[in-house]
C-alpha positions as CSV (number, residue, x, y, z in Angstrom):
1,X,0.0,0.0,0.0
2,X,2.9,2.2,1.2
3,X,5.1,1.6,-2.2
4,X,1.7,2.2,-4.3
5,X,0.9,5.9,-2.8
6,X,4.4,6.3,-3.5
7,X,4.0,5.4,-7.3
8,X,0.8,7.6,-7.1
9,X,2.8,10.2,-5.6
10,X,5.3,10.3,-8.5
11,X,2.8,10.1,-11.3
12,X,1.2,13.3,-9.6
13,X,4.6,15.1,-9.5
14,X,5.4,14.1,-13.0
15,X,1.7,15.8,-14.2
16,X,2.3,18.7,-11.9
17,X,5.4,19.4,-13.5
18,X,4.5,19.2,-17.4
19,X,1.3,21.3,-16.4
20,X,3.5,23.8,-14.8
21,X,5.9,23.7,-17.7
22,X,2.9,24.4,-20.5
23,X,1.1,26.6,-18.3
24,X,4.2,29.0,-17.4
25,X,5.3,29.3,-21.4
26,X,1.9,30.9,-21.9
27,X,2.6,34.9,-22.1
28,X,0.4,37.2,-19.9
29,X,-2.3,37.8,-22.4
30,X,-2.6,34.0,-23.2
31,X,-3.1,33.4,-19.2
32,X,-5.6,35.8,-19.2
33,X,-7.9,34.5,-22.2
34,X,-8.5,31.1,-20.6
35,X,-9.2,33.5,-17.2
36,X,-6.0,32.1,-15.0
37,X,-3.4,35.3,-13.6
38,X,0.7,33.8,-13.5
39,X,-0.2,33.2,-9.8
40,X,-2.8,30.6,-10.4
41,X,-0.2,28.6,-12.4
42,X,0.9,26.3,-9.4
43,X,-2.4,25.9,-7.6
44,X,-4.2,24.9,-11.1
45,X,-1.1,22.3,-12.1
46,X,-1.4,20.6,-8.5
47,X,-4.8,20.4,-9.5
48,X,-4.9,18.8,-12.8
49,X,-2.4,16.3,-11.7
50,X,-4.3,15.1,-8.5
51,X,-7.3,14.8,-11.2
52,X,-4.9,12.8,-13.5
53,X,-4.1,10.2,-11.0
């Protein structure tokens, strides 16, 4: 059980880290069309990847 939430844990950080990637290459104006500010970026990632689990 232990070694599986570890897996799980990985996958999440893998997923939070591509999302932050793509998110932080969009430019201001980009950010602000799909309604996020640059300070949403990490909160948003986390979120998607805990989804993508």
């Amino acid at each position: 059980m232990l070694i599986a939430h570890f897996f799980r844990f990985l996958r999440q950080w893998r997923a939070y880290g591509s999302s932050l990637q793509e998110l932080s290459r969009l430019g201001d104006r980009e950010l602000a069309d799909i309604g996020i500010s640059r300070s949403d970026i990490p909160r948003i990632a986390w979120e998607n990847a805990e989804r993508s689990a």
